[in-house]
Backbone atoms as SQL, in Angstrom:
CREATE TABLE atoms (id INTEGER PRIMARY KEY, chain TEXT, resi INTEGER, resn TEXT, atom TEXT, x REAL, y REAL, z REAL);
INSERT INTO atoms VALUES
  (1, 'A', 1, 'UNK', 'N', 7.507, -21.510, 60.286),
  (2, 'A', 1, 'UNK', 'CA', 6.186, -21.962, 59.947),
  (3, 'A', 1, 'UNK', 'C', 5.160, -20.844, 60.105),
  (4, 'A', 2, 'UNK', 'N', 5.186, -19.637, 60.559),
  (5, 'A', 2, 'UNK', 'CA', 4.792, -18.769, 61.275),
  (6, 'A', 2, 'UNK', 'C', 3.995, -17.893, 59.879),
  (7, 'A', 3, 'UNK', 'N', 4.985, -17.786, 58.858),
  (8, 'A', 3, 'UNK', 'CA', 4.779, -16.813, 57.250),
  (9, 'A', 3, 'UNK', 'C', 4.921, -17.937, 56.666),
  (10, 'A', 4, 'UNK', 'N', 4.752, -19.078, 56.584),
  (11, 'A', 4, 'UNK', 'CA', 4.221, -19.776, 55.475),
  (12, 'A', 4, 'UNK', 'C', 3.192, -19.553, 54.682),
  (13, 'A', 5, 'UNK', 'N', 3.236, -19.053, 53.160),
  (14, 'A', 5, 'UNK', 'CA', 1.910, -18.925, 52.530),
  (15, 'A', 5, 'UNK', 'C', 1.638, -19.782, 51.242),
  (16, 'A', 6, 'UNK', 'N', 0.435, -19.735, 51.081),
  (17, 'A', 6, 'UNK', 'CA', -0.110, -20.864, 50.469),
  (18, 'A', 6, 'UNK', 'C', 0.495, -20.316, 48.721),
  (19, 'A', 7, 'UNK', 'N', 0.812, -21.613, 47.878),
  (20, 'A', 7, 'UNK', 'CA', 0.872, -20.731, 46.589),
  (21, 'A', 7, 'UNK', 'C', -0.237, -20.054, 46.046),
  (22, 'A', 8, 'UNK', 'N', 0.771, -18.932, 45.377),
  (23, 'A', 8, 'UNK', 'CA', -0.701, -18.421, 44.636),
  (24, 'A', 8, 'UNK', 'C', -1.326, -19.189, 43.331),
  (25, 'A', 9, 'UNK', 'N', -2.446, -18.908, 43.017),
  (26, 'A', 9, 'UNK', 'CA', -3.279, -19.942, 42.189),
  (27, 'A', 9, 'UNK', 'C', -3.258, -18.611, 40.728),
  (28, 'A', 10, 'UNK', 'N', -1.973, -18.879, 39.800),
  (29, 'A', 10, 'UNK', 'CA', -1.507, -18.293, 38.358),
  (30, 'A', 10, 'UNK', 'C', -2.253, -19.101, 37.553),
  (31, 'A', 11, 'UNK', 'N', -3.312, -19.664, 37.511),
  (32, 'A', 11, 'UNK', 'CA', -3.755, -20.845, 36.282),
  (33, 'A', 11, 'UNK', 'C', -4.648, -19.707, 35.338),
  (34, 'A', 12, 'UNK', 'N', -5.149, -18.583, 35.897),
  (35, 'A', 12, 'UNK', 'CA', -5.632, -17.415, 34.922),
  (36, 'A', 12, 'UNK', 'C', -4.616, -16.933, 34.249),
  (37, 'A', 13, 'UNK', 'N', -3.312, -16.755, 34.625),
  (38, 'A', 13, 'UNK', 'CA', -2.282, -15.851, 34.050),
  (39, 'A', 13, 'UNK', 'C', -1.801, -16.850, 32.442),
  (40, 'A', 14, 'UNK', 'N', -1.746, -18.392, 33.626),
  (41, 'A', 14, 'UNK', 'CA', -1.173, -19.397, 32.358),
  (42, 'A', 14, 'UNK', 'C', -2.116, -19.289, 31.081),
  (43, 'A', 15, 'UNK', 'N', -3.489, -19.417, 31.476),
  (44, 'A', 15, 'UNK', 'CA', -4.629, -19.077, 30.277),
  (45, 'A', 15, 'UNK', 'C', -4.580, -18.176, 29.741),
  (46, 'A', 16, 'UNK', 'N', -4.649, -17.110, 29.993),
  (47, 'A', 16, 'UNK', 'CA', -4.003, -15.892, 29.207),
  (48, 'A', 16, 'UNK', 'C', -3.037, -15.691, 28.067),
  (49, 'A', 17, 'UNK', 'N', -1.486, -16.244, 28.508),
  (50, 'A', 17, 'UNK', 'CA', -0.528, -16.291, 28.188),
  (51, 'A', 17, 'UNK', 'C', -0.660, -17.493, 26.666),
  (52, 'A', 18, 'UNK', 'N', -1.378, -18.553, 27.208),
  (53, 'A', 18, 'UNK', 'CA', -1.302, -19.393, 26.609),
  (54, 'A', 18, 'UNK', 'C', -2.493, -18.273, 24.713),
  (55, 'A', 19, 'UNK', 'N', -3.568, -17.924, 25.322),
  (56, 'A', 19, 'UNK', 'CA', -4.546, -17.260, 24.443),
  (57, 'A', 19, 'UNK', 'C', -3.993, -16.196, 23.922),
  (58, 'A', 20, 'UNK', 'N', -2.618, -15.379, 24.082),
  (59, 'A', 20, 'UNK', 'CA', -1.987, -14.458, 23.467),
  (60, 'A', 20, 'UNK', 'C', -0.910, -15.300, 22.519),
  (61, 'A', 21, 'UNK', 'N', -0.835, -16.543, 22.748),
  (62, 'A', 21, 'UNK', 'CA', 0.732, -17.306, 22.010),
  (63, 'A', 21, 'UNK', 'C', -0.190, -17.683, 20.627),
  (64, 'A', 22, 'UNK', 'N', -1.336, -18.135, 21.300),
  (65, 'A', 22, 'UNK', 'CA', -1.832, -18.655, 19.689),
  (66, 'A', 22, 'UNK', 'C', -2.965, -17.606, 18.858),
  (67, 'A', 23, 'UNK', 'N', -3.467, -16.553, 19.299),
  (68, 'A', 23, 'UNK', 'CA', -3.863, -15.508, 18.605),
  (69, 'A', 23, 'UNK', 'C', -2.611, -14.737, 17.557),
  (70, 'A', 24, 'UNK', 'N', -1.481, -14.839, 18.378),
  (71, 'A', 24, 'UNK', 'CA', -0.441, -14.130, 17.216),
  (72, 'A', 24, 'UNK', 'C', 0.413, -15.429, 16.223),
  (73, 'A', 25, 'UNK', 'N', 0.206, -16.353, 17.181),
  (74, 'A', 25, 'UNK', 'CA', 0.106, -17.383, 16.036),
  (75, 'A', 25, 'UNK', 'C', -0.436, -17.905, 15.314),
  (76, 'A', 26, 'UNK', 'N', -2.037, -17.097, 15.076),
  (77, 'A', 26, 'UNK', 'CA', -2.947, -17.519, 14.173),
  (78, 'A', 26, 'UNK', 'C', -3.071, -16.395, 13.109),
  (79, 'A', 27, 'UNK', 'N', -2.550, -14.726, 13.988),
  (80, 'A', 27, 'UNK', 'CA', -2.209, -14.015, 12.798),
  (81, 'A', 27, 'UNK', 'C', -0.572, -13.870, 11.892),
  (82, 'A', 28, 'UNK', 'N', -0.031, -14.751, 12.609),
  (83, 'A', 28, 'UNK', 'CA', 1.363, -15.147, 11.568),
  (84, 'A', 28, 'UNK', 'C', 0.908, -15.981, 10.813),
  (85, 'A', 29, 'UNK', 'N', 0.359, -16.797, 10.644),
  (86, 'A', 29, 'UNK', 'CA', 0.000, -17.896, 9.501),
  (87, 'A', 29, 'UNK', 'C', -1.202, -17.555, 8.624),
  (88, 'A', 30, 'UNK', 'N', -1.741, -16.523, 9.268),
  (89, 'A', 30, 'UNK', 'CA', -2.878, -15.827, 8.316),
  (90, 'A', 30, 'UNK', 'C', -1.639, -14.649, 6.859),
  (91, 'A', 31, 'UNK', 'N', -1.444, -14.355, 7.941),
  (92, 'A', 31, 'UNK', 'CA', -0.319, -12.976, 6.873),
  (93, 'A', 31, 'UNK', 'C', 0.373, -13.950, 5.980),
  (94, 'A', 32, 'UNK', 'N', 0.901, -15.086, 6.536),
  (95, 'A', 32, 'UNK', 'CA', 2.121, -15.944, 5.521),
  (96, 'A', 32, 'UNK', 'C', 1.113, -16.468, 4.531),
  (97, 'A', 33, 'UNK', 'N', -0.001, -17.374, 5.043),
  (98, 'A', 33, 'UNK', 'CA', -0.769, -17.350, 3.531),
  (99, 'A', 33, 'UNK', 'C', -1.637, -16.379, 2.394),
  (100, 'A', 34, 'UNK', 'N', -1.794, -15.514, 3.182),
  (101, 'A', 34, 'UNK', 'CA', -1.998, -14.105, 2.378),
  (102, 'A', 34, 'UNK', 'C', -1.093, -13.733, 1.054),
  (103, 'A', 35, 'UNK', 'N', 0.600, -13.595, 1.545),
  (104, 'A', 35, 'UNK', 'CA', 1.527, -12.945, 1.364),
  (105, 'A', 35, 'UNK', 'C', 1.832, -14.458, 0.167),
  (106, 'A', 36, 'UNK', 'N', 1.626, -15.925, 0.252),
  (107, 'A', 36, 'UNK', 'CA', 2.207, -16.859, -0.249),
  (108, 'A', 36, 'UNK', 'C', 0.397, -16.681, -1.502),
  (109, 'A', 37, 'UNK', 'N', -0.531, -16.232, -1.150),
  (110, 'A', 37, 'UNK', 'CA', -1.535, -16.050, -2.368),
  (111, 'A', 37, 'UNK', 'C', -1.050, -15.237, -3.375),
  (112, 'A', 38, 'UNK', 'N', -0.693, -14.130, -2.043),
  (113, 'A', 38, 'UNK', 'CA', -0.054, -12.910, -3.384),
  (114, 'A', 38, 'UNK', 'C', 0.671, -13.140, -4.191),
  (115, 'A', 39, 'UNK', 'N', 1.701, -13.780, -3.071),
  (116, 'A', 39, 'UNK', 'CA', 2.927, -14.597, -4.523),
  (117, 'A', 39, 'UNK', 'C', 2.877, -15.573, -5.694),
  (118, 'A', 40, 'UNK', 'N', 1.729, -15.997, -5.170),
  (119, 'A', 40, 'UNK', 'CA', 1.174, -16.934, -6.588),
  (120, 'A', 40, 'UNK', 'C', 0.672, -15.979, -7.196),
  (121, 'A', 41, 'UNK', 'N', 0.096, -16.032, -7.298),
  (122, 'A', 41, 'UNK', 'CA', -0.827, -14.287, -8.379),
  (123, 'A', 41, 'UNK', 'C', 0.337, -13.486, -8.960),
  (124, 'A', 42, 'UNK', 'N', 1.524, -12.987, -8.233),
  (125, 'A', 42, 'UNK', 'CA', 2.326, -12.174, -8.980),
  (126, 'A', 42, 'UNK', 'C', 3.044, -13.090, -10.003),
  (127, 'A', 43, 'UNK', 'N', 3.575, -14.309, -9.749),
  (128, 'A', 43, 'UNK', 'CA', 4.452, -15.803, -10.389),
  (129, 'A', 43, 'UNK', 'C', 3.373, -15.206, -11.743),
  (130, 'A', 44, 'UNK', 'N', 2.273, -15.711, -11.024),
  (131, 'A', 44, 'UNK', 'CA', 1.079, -16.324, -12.917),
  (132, 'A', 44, 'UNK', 'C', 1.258, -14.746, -13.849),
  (133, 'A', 45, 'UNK', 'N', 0.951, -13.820, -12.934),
  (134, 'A', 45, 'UNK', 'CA', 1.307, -12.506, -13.826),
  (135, 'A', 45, 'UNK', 'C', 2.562, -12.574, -14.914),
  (136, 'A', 46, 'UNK', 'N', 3.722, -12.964, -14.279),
  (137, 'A', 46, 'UNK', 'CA', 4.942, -12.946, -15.008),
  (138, 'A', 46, 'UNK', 'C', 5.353, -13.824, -15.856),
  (139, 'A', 47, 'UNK', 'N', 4.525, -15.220, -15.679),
  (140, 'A', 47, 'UNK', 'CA', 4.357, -15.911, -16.575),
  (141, 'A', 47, 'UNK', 'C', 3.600, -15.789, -18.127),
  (142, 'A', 48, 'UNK', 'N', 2.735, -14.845, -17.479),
  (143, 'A', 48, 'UNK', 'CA', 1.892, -14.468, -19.212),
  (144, 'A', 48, 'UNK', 'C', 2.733, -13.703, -19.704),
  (145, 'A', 49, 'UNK', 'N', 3.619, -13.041, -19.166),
  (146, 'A', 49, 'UNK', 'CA', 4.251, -12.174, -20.131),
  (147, 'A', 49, 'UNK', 'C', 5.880, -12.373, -20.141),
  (148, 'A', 50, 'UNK', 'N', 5.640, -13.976, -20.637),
  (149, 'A', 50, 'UNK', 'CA', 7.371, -14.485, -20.256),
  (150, 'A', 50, 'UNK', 'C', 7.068, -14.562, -21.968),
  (151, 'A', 51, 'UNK', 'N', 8.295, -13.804, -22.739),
  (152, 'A', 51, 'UNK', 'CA', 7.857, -14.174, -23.821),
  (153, 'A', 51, 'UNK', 'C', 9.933, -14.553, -24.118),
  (154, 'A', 52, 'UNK', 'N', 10.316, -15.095, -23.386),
  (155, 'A', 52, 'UNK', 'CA', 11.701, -15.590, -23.757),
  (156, 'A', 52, 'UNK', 'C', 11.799, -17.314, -24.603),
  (157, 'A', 53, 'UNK', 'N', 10.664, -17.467, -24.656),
  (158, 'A', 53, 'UNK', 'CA', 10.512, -18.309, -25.598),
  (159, 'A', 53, 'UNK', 'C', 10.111, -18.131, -27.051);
């Protein structure tokens, strides 16, 4: 009982952790709809010049 110590108080670390999970998860879903605009835009490009009909 003598070195008993109190826990330490991590609820800053958890906040942190938690504010780094969804910042890079807000720039993964930024890039994927970026990258899914682009891909529409390139589709319509190749469509005007689908002349296999």
């Amino acid at each position: 009982m003598l070195f008993q110590q109190a826990t330490p108080d991590t609820a800053g670390y958890m906040i942190a952790g938690y504010a780094v999970l969804f910042g890079v998860l807000l720039v993964y879903l930024t890039s994927f709809f970026v990258r899914f605009k682009k891909l529409r835009q390139d589709l319509d490009i190749l469509e005007e010049f689908d002349v296999g009909d």
